[in-house]
N, C-alpha and C positions, 0 to 999 in steps of 0.2 A: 360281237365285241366282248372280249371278255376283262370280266371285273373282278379285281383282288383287292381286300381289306387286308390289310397287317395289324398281329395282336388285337384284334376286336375280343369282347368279353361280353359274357351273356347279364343282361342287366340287375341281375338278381348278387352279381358278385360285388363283390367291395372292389371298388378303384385301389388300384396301386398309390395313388397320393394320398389315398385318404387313410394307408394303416400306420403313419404318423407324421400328424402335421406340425412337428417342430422344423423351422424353416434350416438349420443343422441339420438335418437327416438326410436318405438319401439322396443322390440327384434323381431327377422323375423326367424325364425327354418325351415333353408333350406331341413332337410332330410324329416319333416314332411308337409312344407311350410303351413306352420300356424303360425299369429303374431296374440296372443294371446291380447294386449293391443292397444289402441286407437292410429296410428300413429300422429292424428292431433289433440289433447285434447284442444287446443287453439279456435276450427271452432265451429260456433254454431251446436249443433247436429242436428238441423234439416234441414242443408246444407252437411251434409256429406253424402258422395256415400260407406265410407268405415267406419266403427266402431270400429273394431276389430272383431277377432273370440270370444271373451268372451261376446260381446254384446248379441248373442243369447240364450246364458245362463240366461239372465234377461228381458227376454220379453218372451213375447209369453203363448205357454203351457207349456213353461218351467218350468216358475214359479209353478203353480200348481203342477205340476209333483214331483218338488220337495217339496212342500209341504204335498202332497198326502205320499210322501217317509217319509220324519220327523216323520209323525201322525203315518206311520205303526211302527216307530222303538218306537214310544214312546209308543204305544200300546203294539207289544212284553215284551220291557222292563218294562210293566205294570199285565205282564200276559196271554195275550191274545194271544195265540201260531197259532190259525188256521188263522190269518190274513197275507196276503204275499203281497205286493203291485206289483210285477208283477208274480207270480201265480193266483191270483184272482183279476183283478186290480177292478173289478163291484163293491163287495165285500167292498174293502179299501176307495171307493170312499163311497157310500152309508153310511159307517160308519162315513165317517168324517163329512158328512152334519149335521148325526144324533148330532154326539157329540155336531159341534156347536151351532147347533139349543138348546138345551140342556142345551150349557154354557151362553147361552146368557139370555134365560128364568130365570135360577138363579140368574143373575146380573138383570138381572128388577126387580125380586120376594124382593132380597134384600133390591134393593134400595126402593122400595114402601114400603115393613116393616118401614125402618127407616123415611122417609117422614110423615107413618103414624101414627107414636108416636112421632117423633118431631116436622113434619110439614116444611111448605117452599115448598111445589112443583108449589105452584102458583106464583111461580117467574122462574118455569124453564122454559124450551122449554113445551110447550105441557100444557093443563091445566091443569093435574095430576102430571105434572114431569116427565113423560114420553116420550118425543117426541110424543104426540097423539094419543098413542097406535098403532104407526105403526108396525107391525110385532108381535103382539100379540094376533093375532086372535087364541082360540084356546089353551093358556097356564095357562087358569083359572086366569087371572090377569084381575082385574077389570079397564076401562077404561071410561073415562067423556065422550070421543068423539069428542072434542073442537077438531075443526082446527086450524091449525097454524095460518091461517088469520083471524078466530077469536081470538085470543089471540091477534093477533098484534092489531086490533082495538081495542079491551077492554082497550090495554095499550097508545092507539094514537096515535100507527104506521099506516101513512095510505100508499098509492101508489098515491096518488094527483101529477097529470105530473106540475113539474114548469117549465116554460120557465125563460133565463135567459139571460141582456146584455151585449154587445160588451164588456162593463168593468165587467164582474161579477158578476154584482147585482142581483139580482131576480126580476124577475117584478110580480107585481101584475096584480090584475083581470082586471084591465083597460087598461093594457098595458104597464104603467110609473115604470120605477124601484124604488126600496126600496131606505128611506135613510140609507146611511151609518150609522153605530150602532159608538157609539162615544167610547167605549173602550171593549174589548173583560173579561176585569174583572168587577165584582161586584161593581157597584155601590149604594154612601151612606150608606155604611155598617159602621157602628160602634162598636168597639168592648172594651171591660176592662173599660167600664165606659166616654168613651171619647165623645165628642159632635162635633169633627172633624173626619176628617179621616184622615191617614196617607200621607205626603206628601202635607197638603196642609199652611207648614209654613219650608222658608228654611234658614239658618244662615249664611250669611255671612264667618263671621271670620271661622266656623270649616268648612264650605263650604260639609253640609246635610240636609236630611232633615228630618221633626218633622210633628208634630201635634202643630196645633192653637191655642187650649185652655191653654194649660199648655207649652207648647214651648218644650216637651219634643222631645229629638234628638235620643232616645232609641226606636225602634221599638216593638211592643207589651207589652209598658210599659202600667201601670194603672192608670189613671186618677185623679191628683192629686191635682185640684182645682187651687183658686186663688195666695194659699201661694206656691204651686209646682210650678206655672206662675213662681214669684216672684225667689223661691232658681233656680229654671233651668235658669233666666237672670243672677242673680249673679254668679252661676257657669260657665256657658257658656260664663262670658265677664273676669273672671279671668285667665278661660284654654285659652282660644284664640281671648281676646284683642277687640275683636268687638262684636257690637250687639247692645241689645237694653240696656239704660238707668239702671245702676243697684242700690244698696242701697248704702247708707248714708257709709259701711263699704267698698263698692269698690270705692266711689270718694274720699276716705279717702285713700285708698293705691297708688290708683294713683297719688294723692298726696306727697304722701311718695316716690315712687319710681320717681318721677318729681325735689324734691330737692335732694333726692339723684345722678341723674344726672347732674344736675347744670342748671336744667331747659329746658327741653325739648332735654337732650341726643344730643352724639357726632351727629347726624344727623342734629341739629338746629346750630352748626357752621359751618361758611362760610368756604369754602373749597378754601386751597392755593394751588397757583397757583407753577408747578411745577418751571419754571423760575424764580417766585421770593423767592422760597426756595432755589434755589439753585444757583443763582446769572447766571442764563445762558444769555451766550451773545445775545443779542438780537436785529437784526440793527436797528438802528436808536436812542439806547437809550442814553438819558441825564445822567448825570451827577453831584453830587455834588463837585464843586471843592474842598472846606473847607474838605466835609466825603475822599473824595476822595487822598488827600495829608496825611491826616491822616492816610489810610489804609495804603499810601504807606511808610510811617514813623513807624508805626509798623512792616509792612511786611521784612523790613530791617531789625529792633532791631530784629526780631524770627531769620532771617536766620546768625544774627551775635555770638547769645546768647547772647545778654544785656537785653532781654524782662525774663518776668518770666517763669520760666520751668517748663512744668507741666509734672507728673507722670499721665499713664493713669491708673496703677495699685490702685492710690487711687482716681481716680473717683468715683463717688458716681453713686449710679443705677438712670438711669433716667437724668442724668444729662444734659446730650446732647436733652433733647427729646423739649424742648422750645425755642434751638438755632437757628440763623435763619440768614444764610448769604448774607449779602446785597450785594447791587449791585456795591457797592464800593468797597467792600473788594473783591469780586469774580473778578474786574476786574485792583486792584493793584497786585493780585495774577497772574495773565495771564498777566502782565509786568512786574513781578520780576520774573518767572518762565523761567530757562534756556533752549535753546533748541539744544543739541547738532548736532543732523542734519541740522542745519542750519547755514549753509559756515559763512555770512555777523554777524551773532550772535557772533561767537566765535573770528572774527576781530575785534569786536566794543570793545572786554572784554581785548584785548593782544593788548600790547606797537608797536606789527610790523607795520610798516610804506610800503605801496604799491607803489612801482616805479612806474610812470606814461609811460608810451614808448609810 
């Protein structure tokens, strides 16, 4: 009677469920005890003791094997009935070399056709385009011979060892490192006519920068001489107020918009002070007696109605916007204003007389 175990393990080994028991992890197929996927797919793979069972599948002579398999089914499905890849596997093997070798010859044969009516192979690998005729011994494909390290020297790749220092630099033959290279792009390049180069003029007021000759603040713009100088100042002090000196027709509008303001705009007058716009009490301050009896002589005619009454419905717009309450009138108003919280206020106003006891 013969007796077969599948997957047994000798007891000294770790179980397949037990190199990680998050119940997420792989699947573990107790009847077969095969975990077909990677329990730890997180661990660098060449720290792992455990892969999965499918790992085998993609290494090895597997591979091959299954490759040897694909070639025989597409050979059948090609015609070729007396091929079997495990009745004859010599047979399926031999054949597949032959093909390749075969398919590869035609991909060189092609490619050299077309190199040799267009041209261009002395820019590939290989002096012909070929990778140097490796693997062409033999296929009637004509080859230069060039090595690879001859190509690289023809093109001034060499293998020269540089030593280099603590900071990076490379040192030369004496020892002394290189100087630092002052910028890793093209210099003194000029390009659309220009005599500057870009970046070396920057403006102020649009806060960019330009090219020197012509001040133009347009990147790959064209070279526009003395009179483009001239319209890029005028425009550039029109859109945004600074720069350089423009014509005769922008110290003319500045002009214009300067009386239009009333001469150098709400920012050129003096700024009132929030206390004396609005009469805030302030200690220590003086007093005009003369403004001061007068406010309180009005302040009484308002609260009596003998002053004149004003509608605010026919106020005019803007009316209020020049008024300006002084320090007198702000402070007959805070003595004629009543304060009903306050006990001794509302005795000083009513005839009651207080018993002394």
């Amino acid at each position: 009677m013969m007796v077969t175990a599948r997957n047994l393990r000798i007891r000294e080994d770790t179980a397949k469920y037990l190199r990680n028991l998050d119940p997420n992890s792989a699947y573990y197929d107790p009847k077969s005890r095969s975990m077909r996927d990677n329990p730890n797919p997180e661990v660098n793979p060449e720290d792992l003791q455990f892969a999965g069972d499918n790992f085998t599948r993609i290494t090895g002579d597997a591979v091959d094997l299954a490759d040897t398999q694909l070639f025989a089914w597409d050979a059948q499905s090609q015609g070729v009935g007396e091929m079997h890849a495990q009745a004859n596997p010599s047979q399926a093997e031999l054949l597949k070399k032959k093909f390749k070798k075969e398919t590869e010859t035609l991909k060189v044969t092609k490619k050299k056709a077309v190199l040799d009516k267009y041209g261009g192979g002395e820019y590939l690998d290989g002096g012909d385009g070929m990778g140097g005729g490796a693997g062409l011994e033999g296929t009637g494909v004509q080859t230069s011979g060039e090595t690879v390290e001859e190509r690289n020297l023809r093109f001034g790749v060499t293998t020269e060892q540089k030593e280099y220092s603590r900071d990076g630099r490379m040192k030369r033959n004496d020892g002394r490192p290189e100087p630092m290279p002052k910028s890793k792009y093209e210099e003194d390049v000029f390009i659309n006519g220009h005599t500057s180069v870009w970046g070396s003029y920057f403006h102020k007021g649009a806060f960019k920068w330009g090219y020197a000759d012509d001040h133009s603040l347009l990147r790959s713009s064209y070279y526009t001489g003395a009179n483009g100088r001239k319209a890029n100042d005028e425009a550039n002090a029109m859109r945004h107020g600074t720069g350089a000196t423009g014509s005769a027709q922008v110290e003319q509008a500045r002009a214009m918009l300067k009386a239009k303001t009333g001469g150098g705009g709400a920012a050129s007058k003096p700024r009132v002070k929030q206390s004396d716009l609005y009469g805030d009490a302030v200690p220590g301050t003086s007093f005009d007696k003369k403004k001061l009896d007068e406010a309180l002589k009005k302040q009484k005619e308002s609260e009596r109605g003998d002053g004149e009454e004003k509608d605010d419905r026919k106020r005019k717009y803007n009316s209020m916007a020049d008024d300006q309450v002084t320090v007198e009138e702000m402070e007959a108003y805070r003595m004629s204003k009543k304060r009903d919280e306050d006990v001794l206020d509302r005795l000083a106003d009513s005839e009651e007389v207080l018993e002394y006891k």
